[in-house]
PDB file of N, CA, C and O in Angstrom:
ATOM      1  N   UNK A   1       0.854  -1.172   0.000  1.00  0.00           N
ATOM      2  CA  UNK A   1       0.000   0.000   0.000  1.00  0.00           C
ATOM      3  C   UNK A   1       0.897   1.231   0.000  1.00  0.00           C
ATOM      4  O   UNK A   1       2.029   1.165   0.479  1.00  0.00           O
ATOM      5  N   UNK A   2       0.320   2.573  -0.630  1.00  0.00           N
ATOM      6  CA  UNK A   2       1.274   3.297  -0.820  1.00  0.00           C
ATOM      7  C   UNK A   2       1.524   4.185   0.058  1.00  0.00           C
ATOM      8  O   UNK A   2       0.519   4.299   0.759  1.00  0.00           O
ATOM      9  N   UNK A   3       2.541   5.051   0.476  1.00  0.00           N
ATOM     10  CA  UNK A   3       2.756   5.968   1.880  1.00  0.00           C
ATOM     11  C   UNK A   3       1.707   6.765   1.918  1.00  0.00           C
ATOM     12  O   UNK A   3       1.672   7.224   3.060  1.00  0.00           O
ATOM     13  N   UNK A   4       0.639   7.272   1.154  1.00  0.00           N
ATOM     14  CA  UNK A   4      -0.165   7.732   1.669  1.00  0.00           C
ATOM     15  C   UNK A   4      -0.930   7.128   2.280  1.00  0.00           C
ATOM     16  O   UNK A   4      -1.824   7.966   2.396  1.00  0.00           O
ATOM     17  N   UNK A   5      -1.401   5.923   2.980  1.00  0.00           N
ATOM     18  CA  UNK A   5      -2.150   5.471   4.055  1.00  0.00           C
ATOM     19  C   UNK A   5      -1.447   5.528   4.614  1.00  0.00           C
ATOM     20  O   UNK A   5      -2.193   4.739   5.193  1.00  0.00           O
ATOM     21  N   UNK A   6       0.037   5.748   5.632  1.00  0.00           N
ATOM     22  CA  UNK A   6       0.762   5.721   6.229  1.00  0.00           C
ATOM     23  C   UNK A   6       0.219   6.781   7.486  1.00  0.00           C
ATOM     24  O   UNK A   6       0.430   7.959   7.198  1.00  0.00           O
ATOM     25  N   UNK A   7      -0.250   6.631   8.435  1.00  0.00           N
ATOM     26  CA  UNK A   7      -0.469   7.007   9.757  1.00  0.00           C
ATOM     27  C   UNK A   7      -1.718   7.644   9.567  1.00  0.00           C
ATOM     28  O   UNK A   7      -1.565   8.802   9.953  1.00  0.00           O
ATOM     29  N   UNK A   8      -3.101   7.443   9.090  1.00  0.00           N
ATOM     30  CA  UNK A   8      -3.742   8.050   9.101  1.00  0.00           C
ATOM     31  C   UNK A   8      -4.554   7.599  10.167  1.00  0.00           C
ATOM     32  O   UNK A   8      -4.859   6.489  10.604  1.00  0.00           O
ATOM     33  N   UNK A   9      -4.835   8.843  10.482  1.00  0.00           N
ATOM     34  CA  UNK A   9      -5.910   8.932  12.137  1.00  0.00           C
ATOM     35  C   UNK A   9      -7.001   8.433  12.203  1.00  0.00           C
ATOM     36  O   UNK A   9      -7.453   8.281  11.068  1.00  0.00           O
ATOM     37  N   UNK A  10      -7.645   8.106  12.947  1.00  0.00           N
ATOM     38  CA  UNK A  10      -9.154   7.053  13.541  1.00  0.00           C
ATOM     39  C   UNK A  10     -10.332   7.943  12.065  1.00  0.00           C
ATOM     40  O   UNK A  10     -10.929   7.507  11.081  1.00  0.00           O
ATOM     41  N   UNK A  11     -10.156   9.284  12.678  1.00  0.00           N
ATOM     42  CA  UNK A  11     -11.039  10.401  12.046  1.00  0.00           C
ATOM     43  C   UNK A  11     -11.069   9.758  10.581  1.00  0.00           C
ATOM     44  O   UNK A  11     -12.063   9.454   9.921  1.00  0.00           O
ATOM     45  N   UNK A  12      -9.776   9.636  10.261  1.00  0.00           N
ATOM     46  CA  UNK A  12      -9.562   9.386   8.264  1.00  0.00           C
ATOM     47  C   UNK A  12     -10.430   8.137   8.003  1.00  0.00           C
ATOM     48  O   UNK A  12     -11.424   7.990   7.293  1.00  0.00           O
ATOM     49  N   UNK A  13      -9.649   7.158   8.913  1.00  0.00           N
ATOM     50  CA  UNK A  13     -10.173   6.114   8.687  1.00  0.00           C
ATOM     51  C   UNK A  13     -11.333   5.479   8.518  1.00  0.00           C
ATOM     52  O   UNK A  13     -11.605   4.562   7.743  1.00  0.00           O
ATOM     53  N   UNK A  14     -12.308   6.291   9.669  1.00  0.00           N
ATOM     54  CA  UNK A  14     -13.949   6.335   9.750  1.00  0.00           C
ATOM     55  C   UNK A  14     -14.595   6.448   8.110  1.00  0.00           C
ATOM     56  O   UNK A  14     -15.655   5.862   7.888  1.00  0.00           O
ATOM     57  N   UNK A  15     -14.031   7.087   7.181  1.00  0.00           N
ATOM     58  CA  UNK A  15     -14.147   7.510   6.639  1.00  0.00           C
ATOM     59  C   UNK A  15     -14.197   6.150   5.104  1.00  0.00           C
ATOM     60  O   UNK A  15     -14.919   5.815   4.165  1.00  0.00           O
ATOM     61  N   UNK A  16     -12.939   5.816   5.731  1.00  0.00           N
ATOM     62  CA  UNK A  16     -12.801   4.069   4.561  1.00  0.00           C
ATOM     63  C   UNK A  16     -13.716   3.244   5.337  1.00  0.00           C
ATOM     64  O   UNK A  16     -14.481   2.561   4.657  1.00  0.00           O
ATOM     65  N   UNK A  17     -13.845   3.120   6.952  1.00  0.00           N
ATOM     66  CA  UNK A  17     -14.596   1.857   7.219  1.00  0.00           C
ATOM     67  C   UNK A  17     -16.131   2.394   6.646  1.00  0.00           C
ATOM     68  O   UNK A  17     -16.706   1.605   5.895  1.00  0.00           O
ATOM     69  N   UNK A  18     -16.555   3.188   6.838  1.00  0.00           N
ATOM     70  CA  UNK A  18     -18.064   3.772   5.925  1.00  0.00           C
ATOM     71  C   UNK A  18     -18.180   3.440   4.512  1.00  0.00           C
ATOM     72  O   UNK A  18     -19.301   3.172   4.079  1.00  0.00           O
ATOM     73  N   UNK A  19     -17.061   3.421   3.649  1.00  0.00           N
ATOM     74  CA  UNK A  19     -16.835   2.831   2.482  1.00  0.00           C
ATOM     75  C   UNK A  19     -17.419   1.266   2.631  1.00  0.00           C
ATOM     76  O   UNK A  19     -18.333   0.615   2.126  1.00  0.00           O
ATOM     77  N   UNK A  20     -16.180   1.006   3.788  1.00  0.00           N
ATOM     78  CA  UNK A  20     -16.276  -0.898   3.208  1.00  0.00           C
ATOM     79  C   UNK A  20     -17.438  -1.259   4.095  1.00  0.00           C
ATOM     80  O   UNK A  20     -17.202  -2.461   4.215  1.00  0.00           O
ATOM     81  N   UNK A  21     -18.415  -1.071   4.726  1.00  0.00           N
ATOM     82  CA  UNK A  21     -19.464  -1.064   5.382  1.00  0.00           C
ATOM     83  C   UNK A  21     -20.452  -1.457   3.682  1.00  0.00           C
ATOM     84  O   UNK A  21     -21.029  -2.453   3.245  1.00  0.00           O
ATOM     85  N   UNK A  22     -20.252  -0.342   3.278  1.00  0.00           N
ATOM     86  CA  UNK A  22     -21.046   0.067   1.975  1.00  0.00           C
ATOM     87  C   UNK A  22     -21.029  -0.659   0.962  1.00  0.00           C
ATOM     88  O   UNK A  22     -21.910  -0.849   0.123  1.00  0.00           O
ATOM     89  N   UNK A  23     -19.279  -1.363   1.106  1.00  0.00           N
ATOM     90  CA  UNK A  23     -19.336  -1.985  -0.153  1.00  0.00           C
ATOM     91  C   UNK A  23     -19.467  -3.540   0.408  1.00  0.00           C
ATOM     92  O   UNK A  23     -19.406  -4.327  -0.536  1.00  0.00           O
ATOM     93  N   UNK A  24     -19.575  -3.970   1.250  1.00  0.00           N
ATOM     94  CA  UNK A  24     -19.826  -5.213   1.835  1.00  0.00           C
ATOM     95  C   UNK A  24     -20.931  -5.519   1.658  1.00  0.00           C
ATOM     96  O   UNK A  24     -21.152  -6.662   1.256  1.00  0.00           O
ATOM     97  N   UNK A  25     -22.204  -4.452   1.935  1.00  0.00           N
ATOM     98  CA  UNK A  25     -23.835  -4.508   1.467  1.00  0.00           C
ATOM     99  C   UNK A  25     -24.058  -4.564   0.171  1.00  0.00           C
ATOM    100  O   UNK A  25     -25.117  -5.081  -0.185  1.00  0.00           O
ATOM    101  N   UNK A  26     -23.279  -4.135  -0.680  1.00  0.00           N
ATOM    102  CA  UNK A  26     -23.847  -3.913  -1.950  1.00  0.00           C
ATOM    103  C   UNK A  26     -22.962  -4.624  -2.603  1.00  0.00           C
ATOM    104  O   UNK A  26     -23.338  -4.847  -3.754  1.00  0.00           O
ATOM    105  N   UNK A  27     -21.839  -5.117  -2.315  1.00  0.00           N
ATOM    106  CA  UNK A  27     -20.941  -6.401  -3.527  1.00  0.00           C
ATOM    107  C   UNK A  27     -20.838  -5.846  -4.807  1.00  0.00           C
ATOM    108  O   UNK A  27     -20.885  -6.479  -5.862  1.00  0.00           O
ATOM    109  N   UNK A  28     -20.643  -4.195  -4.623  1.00  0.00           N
ATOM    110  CA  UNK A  28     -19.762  -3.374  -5.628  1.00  0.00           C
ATOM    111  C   UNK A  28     -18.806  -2.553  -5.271  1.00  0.00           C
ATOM    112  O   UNK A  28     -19.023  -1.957  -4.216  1.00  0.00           O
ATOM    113  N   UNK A  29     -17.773  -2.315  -5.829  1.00  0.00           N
ATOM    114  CA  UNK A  29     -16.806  -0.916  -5.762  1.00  0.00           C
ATOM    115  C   UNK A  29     -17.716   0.006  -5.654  1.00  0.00           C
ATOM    116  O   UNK A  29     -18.797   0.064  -6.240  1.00  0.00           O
ATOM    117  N   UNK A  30     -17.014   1.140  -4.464  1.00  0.00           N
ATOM    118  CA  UNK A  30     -18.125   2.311  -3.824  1.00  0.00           C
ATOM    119  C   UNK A  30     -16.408   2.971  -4.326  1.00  0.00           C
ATOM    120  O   UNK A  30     -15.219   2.732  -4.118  1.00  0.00           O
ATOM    121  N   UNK A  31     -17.425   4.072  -5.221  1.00  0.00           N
ATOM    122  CA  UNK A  31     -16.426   5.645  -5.675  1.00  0.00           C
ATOM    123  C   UNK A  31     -16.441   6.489  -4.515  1.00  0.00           C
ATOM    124  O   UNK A  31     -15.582   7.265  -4.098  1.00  0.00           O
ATOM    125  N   UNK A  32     -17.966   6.092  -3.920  1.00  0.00           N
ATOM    126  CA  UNK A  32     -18.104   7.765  -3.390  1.00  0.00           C
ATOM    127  C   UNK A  32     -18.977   7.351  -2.359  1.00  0.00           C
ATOM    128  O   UNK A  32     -19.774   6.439  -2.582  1.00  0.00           O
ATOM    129  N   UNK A  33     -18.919   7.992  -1.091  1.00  0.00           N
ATOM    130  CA  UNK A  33     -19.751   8.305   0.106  1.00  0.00           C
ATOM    131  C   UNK A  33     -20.347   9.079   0.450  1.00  0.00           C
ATOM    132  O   UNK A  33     -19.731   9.995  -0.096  1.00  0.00           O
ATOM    133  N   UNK A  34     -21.192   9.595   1.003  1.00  0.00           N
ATOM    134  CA  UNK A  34     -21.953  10.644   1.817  1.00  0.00           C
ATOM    135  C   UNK A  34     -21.175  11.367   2.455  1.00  0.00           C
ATOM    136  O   UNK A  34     -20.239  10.790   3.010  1.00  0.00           O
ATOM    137  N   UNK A  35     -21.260  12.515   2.565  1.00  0.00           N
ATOM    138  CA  UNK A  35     -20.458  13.336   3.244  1.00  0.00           C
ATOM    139  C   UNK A  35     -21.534  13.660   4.348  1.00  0.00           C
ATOM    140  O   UNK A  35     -21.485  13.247   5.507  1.00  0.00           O
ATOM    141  N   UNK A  36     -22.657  14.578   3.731  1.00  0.00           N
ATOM    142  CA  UNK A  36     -23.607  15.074   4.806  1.00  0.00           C
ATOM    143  C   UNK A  36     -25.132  14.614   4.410  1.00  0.00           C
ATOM    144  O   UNK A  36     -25.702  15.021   3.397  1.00  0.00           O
ATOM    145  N   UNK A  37     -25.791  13.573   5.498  1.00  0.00           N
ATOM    146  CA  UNK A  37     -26.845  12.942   4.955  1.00  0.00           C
ATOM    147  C   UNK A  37     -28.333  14.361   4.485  1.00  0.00           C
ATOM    148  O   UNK A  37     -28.999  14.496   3.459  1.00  0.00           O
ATOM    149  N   UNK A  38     -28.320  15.041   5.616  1.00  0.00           N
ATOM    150  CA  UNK A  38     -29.419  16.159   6.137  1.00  0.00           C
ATOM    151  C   UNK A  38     -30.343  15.605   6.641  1.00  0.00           C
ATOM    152  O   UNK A  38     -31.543  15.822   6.473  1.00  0.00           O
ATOM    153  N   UNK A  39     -29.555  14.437   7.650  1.00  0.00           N
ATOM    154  CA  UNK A  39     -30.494  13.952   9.100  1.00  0.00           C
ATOM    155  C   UNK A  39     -29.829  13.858  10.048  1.00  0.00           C
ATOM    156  O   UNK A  39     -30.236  13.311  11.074  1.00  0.00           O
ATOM    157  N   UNK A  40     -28.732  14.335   9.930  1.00  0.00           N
ATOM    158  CA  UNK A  40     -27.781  14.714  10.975  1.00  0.00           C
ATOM    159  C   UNK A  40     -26.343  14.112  11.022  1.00  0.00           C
ATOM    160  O   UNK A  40     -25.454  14.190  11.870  1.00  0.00           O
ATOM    161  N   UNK A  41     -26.430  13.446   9.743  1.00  0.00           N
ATOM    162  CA  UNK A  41     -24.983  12.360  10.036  1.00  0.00           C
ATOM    163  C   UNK A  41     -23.887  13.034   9.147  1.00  0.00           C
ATOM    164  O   UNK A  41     -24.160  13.840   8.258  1.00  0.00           O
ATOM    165  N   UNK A  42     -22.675  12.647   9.456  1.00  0.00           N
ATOM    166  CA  UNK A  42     -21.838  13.405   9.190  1.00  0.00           C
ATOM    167  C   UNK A  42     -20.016  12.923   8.988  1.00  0.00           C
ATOM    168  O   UNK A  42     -19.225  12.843   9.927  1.00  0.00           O
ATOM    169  N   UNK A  43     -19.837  12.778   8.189  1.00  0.00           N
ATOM    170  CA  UNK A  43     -18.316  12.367   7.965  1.00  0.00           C
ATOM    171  C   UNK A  43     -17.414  13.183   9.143  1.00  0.00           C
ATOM    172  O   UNK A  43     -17.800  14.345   9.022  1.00  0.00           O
ATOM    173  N   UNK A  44     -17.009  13.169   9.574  1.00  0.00           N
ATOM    174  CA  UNK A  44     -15.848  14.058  10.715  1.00  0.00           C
ATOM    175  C   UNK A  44     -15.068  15.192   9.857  1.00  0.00           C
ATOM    176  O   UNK A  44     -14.026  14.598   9.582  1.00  0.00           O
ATOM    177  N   UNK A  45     -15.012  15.931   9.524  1.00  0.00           N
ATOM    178  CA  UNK A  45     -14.505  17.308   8.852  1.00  0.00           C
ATOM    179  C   UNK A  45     -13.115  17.016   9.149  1.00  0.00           C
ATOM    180  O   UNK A  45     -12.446  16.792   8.141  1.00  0.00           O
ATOM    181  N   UNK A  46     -12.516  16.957  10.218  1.00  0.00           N
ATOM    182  CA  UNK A  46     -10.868  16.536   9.997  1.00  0.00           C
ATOM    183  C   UNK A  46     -10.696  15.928   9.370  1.00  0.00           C
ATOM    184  O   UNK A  46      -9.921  16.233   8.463  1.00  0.00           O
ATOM    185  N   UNK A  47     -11.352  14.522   9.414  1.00  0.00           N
ATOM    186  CA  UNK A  47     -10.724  13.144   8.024  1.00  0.00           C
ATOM    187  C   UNK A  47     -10.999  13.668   6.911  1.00  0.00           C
ATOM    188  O   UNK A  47     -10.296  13.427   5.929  1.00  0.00           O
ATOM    189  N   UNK A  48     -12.085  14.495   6.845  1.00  0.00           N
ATOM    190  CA  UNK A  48     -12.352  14.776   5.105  1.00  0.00           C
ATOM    191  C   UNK A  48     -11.154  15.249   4.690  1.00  0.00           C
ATOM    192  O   UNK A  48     -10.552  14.862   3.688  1.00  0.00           O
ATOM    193  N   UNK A  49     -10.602  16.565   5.891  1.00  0.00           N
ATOM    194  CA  UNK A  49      -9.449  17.442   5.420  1.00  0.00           C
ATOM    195  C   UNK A  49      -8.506  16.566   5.215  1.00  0.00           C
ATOM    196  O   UNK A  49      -7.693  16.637   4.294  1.00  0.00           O
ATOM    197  N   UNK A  50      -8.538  15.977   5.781  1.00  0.00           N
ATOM    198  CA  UNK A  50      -6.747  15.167   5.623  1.00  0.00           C
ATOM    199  C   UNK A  50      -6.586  14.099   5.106  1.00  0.00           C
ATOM    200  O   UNK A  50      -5.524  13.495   5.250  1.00  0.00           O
ATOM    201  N   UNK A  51      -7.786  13.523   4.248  1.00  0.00           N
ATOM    202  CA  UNK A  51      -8.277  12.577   3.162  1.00  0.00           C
ATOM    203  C   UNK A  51      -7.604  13.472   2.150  1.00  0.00           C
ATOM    204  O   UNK A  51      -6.600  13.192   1.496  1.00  0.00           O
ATOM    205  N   UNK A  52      -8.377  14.708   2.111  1.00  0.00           N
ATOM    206  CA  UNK A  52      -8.325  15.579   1.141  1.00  0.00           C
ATOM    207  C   UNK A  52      -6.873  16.058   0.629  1.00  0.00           C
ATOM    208  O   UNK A  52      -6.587  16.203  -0.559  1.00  0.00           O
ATOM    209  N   UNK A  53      -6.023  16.276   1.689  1.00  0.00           N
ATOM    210  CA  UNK A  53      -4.616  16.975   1.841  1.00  0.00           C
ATOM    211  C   UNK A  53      -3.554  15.830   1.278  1.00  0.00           C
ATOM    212  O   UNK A  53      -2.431  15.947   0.788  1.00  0.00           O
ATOM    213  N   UNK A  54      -4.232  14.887   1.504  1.00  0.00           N
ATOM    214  CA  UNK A  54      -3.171  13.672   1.180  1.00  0.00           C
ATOM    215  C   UNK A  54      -3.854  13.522  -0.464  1.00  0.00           C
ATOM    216  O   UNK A  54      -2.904  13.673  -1.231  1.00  0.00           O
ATOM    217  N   UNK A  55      -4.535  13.396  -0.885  1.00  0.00           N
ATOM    218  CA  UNK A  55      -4.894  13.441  -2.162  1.00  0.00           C
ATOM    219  C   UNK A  55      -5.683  11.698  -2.826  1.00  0.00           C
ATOM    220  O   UNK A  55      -5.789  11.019  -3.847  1.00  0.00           O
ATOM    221  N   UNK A  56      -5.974  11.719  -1.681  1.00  0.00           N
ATOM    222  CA  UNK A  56      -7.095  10.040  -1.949  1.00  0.00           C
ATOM    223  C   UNK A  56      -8.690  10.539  -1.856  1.00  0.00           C
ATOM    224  O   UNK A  56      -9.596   9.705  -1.850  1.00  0.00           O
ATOM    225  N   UNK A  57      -8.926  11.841  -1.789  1.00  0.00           N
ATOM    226  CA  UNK A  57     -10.156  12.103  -2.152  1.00  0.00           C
ATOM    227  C   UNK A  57     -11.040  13.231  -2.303  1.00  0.00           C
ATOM    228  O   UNK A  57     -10.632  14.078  -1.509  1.00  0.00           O
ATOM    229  N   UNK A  58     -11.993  13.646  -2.889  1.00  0.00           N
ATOM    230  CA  UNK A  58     -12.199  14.884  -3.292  1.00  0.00           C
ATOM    231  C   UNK A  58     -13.752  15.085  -2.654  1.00  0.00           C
ATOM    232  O   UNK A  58     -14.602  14.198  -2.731  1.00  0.00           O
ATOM    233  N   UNK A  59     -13.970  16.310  -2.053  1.00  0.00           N
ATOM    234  CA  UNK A  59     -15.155  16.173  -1.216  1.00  0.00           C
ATOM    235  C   UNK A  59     -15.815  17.337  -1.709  1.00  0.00           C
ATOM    236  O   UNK A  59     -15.073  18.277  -1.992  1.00  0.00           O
ATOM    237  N   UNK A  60     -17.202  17.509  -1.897  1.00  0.00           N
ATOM    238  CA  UNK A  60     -17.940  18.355  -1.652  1.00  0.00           C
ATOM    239  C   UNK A  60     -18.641  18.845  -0.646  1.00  0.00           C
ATOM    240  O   UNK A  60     -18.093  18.598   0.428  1.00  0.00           O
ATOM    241  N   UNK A  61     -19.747  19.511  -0.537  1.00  0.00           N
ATOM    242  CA  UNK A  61     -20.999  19.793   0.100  1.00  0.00           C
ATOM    243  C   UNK A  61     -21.188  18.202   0.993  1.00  0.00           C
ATOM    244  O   UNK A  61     -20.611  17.768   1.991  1.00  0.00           O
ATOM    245  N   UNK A  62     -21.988  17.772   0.337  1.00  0.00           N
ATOM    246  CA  UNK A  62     -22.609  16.488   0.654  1.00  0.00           C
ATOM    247  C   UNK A  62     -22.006  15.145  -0.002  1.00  0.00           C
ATOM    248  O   UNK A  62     -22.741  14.160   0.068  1.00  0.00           O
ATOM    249  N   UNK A  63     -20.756  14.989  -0.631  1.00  0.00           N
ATOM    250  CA  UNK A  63     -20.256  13.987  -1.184  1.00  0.00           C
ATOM    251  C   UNK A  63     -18.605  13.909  -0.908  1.00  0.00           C
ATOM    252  O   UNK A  63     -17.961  14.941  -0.717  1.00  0.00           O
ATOM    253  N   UNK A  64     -18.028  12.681  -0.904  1.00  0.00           N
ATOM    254  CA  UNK A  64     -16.832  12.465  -0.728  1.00  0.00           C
ATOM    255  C   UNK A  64     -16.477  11.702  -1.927  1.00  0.00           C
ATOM    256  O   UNK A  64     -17.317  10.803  -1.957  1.00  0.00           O
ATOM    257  N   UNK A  65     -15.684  11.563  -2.948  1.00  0.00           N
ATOM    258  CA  UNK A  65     -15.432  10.856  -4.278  1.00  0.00           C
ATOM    259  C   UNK A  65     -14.070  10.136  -4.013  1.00  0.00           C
ATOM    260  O   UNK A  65     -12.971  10.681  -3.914  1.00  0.00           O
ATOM    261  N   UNK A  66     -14.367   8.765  -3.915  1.00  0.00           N
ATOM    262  CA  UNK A  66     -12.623   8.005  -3.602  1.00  0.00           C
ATOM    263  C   UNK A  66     -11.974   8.614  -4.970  1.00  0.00           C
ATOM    264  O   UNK A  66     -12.522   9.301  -5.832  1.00  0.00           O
ATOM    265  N   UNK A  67     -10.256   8.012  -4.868  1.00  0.00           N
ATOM    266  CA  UNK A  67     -10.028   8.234  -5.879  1.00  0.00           C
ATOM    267  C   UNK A  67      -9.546   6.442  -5.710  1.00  0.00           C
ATOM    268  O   UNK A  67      -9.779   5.595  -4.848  1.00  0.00           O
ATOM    269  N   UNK A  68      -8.569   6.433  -7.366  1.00  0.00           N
ATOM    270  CA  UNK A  68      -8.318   4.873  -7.298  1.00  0.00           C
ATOM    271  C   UNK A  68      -7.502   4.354  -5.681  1.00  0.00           C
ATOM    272  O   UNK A  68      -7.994   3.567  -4.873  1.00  0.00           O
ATOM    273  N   UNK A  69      -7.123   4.554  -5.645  1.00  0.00           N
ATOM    274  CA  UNK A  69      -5.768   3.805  -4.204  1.00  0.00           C
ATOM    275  C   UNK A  69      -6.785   4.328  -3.212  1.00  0.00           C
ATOM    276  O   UNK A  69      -6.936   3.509  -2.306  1.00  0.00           O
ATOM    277  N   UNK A  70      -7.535   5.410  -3.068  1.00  0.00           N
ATOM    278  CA  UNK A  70      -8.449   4.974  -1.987  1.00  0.00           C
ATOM    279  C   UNK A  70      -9.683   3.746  -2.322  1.00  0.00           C
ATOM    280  O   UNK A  70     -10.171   3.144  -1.365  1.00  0.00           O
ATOM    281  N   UNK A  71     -10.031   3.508  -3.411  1.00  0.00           N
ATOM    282  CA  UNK A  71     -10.994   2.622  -3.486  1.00  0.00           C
ATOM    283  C   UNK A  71     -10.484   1.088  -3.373  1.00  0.00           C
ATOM    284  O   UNK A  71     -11.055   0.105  -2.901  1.00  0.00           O
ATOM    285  N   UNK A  72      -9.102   1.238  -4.022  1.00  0.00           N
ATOM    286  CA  UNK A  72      -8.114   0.326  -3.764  1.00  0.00           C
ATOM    287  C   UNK A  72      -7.898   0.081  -1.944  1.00  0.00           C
ATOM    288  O   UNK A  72      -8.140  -1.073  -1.592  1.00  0.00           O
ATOM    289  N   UNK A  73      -7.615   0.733  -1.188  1.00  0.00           N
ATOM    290  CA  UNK A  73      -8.224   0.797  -0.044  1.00  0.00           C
ATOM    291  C   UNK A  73      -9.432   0.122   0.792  1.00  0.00           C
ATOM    292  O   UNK A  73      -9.369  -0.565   1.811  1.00  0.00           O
ATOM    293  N   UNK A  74     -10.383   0.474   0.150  1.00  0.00           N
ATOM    294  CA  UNK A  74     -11.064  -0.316   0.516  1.00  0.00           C
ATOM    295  C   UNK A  74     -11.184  -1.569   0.069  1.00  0.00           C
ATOM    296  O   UNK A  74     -11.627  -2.453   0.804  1.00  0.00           O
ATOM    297  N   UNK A  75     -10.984  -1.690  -0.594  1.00  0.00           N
ATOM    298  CA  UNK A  75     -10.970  -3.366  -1.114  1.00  0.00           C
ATOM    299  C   UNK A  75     -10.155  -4.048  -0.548  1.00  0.00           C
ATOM    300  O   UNK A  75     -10.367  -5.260  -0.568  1.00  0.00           O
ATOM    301  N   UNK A  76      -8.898  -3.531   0.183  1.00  0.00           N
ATOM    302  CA  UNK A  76      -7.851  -4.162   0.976  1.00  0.00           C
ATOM    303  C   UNK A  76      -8.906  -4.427   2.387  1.00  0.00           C
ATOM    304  O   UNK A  76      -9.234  -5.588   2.634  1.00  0.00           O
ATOM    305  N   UNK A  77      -9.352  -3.412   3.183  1.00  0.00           N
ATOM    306  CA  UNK A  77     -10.298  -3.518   3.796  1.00  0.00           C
ATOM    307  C   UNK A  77     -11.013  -4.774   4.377  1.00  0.00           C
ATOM    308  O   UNK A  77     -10.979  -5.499   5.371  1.00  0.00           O
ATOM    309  N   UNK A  78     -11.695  -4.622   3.172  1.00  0.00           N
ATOM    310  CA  UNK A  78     -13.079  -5.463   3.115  1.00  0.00           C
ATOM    311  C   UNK A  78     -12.357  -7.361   2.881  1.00  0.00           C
ATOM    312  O   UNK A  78     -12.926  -8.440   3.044  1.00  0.00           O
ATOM    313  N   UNK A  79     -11.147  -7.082   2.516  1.00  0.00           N
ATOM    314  CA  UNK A  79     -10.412  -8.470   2.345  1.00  0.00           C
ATOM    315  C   UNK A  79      -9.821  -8.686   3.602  1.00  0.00           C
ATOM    316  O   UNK A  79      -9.890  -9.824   4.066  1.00  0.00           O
ATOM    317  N   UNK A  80      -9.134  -7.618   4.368  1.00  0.00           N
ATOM    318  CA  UNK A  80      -8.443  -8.085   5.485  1.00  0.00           C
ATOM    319  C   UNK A  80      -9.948  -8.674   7.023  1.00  0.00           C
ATOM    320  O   UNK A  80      -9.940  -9.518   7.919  1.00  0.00           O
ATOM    321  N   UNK A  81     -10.888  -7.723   6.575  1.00  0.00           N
ATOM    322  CA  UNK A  81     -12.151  -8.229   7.634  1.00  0.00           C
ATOM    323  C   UNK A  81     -12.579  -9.726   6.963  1.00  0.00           C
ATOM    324  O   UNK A  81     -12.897 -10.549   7.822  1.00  0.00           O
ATOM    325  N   UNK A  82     -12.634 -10.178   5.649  1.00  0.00           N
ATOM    326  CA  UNK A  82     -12.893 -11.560   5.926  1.00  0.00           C
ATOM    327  C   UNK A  82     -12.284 -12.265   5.895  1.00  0.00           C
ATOM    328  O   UNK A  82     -12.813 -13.375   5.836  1.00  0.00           O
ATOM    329  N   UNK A  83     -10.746 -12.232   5.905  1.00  0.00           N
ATOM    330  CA  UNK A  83      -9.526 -12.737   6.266  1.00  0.00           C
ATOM    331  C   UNK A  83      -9.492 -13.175   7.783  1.00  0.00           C
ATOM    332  O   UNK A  83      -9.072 -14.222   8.275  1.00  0.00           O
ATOM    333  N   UNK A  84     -10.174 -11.839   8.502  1.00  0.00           N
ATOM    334  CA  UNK A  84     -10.666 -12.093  10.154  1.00  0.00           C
ATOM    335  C   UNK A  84     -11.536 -13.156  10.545  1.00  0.00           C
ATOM    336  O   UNK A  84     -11.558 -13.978  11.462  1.00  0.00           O
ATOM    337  N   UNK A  85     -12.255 -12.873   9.541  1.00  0.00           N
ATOM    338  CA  UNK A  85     -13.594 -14.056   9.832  1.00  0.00           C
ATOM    339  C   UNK A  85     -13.453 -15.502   9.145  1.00  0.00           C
ATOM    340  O   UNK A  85     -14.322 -16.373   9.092  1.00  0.00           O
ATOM    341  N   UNK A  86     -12.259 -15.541   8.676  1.00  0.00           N
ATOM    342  CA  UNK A  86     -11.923 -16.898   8.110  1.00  0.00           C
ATOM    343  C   UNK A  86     -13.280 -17.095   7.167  1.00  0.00           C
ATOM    344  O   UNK A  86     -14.216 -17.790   7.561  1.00  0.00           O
ATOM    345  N   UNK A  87     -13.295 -16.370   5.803  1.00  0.00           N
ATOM    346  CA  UNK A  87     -13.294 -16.382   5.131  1.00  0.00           C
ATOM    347  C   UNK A  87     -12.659 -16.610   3.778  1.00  0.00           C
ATOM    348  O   UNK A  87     -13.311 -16.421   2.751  1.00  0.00           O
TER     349      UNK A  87
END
């Protein structure tokens, strides 16, 4: 994996496990997440920033857009949790 996942904080991370949450339900590659539902839920504004600063993803208003190595990311993810579950 490339140095940009290299120390990223709980905050960032929240941010991929919401991904692989997403893509575990739906048994597709997820580009993009919710940023702001408008029922109160909410990505953490630090991880967005420092998602953002590192350059694995591009956020709007109400949307977060992986880019590849973050979606790549999650797919590492979602392999290492059923790796857990002896899968």
């Amino acid at each position: 994996m490339a140095d940009g996942f290299d120390g990223l904080s709980d905050k960032a991370l929240s941010i991929f496990t919401f991904a692989a949450y997403h893509r575990l339900l739906s048994g597709e590659t997820v580009s993009s997440v919710i940023r702001k539902d408008g029922a109160g839920h909410e990505a953490d504004p630090e991880g967005v920033s420092e998602l953002e600063g590192r350059g694995l993803v591009t956020a709007s208003e109400t949307g977060i857009a992986l880019g590849a190595e973050a979606q790549d990311f999650v797919e590492t993810l979602v392999l290492a949790l059923r790796r857990e579950a002896g899968r």
